[in-house]
C-alpha positions in Angstrom: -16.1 -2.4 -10.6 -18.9 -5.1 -10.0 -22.4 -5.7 -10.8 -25.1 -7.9 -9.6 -27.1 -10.5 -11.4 -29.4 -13.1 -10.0 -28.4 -16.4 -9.3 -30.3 -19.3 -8.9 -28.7 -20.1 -5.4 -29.2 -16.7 -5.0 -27.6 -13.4 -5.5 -24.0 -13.4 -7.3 -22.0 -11.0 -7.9 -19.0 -10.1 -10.6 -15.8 -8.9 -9.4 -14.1 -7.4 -12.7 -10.2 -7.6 -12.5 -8.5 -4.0 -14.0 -6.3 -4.0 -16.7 -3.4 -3.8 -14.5 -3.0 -5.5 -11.0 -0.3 -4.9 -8.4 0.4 -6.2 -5.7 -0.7 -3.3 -4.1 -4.2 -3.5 -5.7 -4.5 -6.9 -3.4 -6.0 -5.7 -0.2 -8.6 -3.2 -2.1 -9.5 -6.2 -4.3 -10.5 -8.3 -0.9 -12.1 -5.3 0.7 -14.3 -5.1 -2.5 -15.0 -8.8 -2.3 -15.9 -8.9 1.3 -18.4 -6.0 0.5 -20.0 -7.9 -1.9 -20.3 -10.9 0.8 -21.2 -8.3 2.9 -24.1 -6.9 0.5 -25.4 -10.5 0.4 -24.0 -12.2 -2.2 -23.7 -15.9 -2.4 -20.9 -16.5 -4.7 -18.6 -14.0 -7.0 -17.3 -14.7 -10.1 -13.7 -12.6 -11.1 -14.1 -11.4 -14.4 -10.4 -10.9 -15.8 -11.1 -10.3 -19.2 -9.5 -6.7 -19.1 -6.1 -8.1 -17.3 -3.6 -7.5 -19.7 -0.5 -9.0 -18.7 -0.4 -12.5 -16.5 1.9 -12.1 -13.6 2.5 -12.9 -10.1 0.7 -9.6 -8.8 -2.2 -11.7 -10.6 -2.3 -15.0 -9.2 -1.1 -13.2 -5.5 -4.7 -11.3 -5.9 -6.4 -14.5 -7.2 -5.3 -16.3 -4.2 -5.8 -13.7 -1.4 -9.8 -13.6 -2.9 -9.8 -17.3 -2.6 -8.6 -17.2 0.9 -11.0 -14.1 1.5 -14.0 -16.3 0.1 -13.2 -19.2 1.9 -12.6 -17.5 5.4 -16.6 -15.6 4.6 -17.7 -19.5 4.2 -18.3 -18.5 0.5 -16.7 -19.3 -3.2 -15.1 -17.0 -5.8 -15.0 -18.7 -9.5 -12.8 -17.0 -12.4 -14.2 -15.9 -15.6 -12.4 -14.9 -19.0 -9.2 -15.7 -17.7 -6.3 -15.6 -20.6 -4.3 -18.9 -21.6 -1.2 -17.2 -19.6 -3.5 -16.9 -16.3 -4.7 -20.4 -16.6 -1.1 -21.6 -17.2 0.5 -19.8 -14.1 -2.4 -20.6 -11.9 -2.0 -24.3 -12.7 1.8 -23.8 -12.0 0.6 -22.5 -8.7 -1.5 -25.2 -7.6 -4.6 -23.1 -8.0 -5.6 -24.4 -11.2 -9.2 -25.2 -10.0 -10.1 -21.3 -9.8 -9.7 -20.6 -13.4 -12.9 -22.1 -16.1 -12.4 -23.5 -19.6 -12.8 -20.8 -21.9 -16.6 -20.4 -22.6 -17.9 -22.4 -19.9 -19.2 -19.5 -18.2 
């Protein structure tokens, strides 16, 4: 799922993460982001307040729509991520994706 809002950079998207992400959920998750490159969006932000459980399959996908971003020469920021996210991205060295809470 994703929606469009304005940005002031111009258009950004949302990405919203499902309840439940395996690893086989990656490439669809990075064909959806490219899309919305693809559609003209300047920057996405992943919405994972729906994930319900912080695993691996999570910060796999989190990372392969970094590299996606990065390779289209555009940023993905993470929204809503849970306290268990947060901790196993910093454990991962990808700390930097996640926001405080609220500071969206």
């Amino acid at each position: 799922m994703s929606a469009d809002t304005a940005g002031e950079t111009g258009p950004r998207s949302v990405l919203v993460m499902p309840a439940r992400v395996g690893l086989a959920d990656v490439p669809g998750l990075c064909a959806r982001l490219s899309a919305l490159y693809g559609g003209g969006a300047r920057s996405v932000v992943c919405d994972l307040g729906a994930v319900e459980r912080a695993d691996l399959a999570v910060v796999e996908a989190l990372a392969r729509l970094r590299l996606t971003a990065r390779r289209a020469g555009r940023e993905v920021r993470v929204v809503n991520a849970g306290s268990g996210i947060r901790e196993l991205l910093a454990l991962t060295g990808l700390g930097s994706l996640a926001e405080p809470p609220g500071a969206s």
